[in-house]
N, C-alpha and C positions, 0 to 999 in steps of 0.2 A: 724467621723474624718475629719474634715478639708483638704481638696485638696488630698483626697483617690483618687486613679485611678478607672474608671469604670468596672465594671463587665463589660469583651467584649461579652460575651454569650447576656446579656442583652443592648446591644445598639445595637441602630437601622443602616441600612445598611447603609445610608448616614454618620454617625457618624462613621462608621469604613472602608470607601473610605475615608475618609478626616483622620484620623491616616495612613494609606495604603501610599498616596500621601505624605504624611508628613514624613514617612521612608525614603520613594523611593527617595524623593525632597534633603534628606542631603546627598545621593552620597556615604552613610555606609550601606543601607540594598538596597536587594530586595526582592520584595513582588511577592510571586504568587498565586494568586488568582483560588478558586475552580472552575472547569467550572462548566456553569450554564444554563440550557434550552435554544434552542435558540429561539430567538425571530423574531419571522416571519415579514418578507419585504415585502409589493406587489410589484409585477415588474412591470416597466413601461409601461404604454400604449401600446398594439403591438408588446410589443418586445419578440422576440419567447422564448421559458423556455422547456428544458427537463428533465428528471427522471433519477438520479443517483441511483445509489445501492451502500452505502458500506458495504461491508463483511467482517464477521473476523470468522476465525473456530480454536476452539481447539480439538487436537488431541492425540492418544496414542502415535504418535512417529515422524520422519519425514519425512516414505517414503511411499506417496501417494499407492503405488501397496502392499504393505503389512497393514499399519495401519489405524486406523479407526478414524473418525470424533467421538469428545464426546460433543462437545458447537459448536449452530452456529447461529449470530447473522446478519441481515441484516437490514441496516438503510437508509429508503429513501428517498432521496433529492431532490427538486427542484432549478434549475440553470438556469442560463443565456450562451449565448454562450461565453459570454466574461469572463467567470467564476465565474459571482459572485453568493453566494447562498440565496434564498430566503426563503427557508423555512424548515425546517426536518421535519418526516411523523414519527407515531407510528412503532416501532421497532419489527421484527420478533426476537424471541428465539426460543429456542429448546434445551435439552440437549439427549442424547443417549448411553445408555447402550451398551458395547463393549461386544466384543465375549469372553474378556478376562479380567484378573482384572485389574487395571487402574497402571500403572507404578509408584512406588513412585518421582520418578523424575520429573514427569506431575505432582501429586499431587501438590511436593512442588513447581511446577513455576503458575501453574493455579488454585492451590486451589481448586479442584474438586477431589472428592473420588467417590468410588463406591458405596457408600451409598446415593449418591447426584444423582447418572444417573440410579441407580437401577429402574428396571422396565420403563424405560424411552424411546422411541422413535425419531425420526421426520419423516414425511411423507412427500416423494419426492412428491409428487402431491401437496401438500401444499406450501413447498416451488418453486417448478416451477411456479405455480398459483403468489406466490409474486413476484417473480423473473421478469414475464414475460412479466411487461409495461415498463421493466428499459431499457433505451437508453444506458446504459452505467454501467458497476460494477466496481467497484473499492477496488481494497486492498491494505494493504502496507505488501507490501510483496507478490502480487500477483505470484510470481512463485512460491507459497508453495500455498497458496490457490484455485486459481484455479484446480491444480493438482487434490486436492482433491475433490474440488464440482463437478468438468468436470465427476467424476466417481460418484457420487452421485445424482446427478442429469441431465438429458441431456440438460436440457433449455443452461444452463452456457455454452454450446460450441457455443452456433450461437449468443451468445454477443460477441461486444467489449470489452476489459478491459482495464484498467491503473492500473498503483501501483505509490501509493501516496509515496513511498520509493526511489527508481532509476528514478520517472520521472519526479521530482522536483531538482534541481539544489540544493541542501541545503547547499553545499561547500560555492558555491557562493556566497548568504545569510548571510554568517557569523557564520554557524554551523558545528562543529566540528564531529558529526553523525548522523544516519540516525535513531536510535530505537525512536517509536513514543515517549515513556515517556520521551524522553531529549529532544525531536525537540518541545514538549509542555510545558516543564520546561522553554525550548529559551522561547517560545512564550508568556510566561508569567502566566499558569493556572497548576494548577494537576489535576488530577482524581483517579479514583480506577482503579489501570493497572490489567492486564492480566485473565480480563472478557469481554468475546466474543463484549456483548452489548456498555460498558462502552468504550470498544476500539475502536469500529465503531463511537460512537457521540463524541469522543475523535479527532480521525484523522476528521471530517467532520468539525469539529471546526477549527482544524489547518490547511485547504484547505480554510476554510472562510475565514482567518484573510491576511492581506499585508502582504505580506515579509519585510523585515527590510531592506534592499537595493533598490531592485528595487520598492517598494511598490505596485508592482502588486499583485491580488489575488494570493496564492498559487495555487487554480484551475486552472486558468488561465495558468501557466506555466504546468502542468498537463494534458490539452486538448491539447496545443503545442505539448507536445511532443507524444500525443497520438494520435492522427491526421497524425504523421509525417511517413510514414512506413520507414523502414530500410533494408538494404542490409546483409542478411547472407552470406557470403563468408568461402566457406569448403575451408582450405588447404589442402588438401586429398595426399598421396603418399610426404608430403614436406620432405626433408631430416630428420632426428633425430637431426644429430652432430649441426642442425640452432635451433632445438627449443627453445635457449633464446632468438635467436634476434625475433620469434616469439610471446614469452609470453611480452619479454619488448616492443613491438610493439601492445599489450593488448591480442590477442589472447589466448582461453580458452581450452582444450582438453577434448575431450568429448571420455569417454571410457567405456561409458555405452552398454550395452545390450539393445538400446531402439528402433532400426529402423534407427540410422539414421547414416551418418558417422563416423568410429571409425578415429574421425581429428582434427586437429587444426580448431577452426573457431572464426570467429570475425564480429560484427555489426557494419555497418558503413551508414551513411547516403547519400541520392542519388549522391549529389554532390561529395562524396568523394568514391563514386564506382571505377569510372575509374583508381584514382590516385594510390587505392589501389591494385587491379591487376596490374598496373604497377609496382608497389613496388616488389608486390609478384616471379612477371616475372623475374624482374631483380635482385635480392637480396636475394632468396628462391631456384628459378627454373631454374637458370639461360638459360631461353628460353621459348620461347611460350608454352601457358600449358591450357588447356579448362578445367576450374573450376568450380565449383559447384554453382550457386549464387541463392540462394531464396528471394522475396520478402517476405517481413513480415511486416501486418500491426493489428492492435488493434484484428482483429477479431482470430487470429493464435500465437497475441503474449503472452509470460509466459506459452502459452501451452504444453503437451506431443509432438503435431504434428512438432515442429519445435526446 
């Protein structure tokens, strides 16, 4: 038949980038595009490159001190210091058989039954042995994940970490959330979400690519802000009848059983130390008051200790 349209299964990829652009170009569709292997970069001449780790674990629930790792993927990357990446490495898996049967609720967000982890393991010496040239891990979400690898294995506490989640500006950007499947929708690709592996070369993608504003690497803004330590400030003993002008001032309450102040506290950056104990002085305590202040930097942060 005369000017039939093509089988898209059957044409070739250049043939269906040139339909893709031809959507995108009349300003009615947009196209996203499957991610796709990355495609390795040499880095320039001399110029220094370290080993990223990103990690993703699935789990039977979400509290680190009762529930168990059941998928854990880590994918390692080679980078620049100015963040850009050159290259992704073959990817560690693993699934693990829990002490208990697997939550239907876990099933249906990860797709994992206990028929899939039956008789399944991972061996922490295996993974610390992977773990152990990386200058840097990374998760999004790293306060859920580290939790759980720091108790799994010991390597993960004497790293660095960042979370590709909170330490990326993505308001800024032009993105309305943080969950990686819509910050890679923004970005323009899909994937198969909420498999350990698929998630890690998912978000390693979305650190590759420019931001859409500033068009710096995503990494880039990522090492900024991981590099940068931060000021924990306990409000300890502050009045009750203030804690909204506390919480509308960001401060979090921590009323856990975990070691550390049962208090208001708030992160703030070195330059904005001083101004915020002044705040605190004037506005909270009304009078001098010797406050709690932690530094915290990449090696302490998202962790239990702080």
């Amino acid at each position: 038949m005369s000017g039939s349209v093509p089988v898209l299964s059957e044409a070739d990829p250049a043939e269906l980038e040139r339909m893709a652009a031809a959507l995108e170009a009349s300003g009615r569709y947009r196209v996203l595009r499957k991610l796709e292997d990355w495609s390795p970069v040499a880095p320039p001449s001399g110029a220094p490159t370290r080993l990223g780790l990103f990690v993703d674990v699935e789990t039977t629930g979400l509290d680190p001190a009762r529930c168990e790792i059941l998928e854990l993927a880590m994918a390692p990357f080679t980078y620049g210091l100015d963040g850009t990446i050159y290259s992704v490495g073959a990817p560690f898996h693993g699934l693990r058989e829990p002490s208990a049967p697997i939550p239907p609720e876990v099933t249906a967000l990860t797709g994992l039954t206990d028929e899939m982890v039956a008789g399944r393991r991972i061996d922490p010496a295996e993974v610390a042995a992977f773990a152990a040239p990386a200058a840097l891990v990374v998760a999004h979400n790293a306060g859920f994940d580290r939790r759980f690898l720091e108790r799994f294995c010991e390597t993960f506490t004497t790293k660095p970490w960042a979370c590709s989640m909170s330490q990326v500006d993505w308001a800024a950007e032009g993105f309305e959330g943080t969950k990686l499947a819509y910050l890679a929708g923004g970005a323009g690709f899909f994937y198969e979400k909420h498999r350990a592996t698929h998630d890690c070369l998912a978000a390693i993608a979305l650190l590759g690519r420019p931001l859409p504003r500033s068009g710096a690497p995503a990494l880039a803004r990522l090492l900024e802000a991981a590099r940068a330590p931060v000021y924990r400030i306990w409000a300890e003993g502050a009045p009750f009848d203030l804690k909204d002008q506390l919480k509308a001032r960001g401060y979090r309450w921590n009323g856990e059983s975990n070691g550390l102040p049962r208090a208001w506290w708030r992160d703030v950056a070195e330059a904005e130390r001083a101004d915020e104990l002044a705040w605190l002085q004037a506005e909270i305590y009304r009078g001098e008051v010797d406050l709690l202040v932690r530094r915290i930097d990449a090696h302490d942060r998202f962790s239990d200790r702080c």
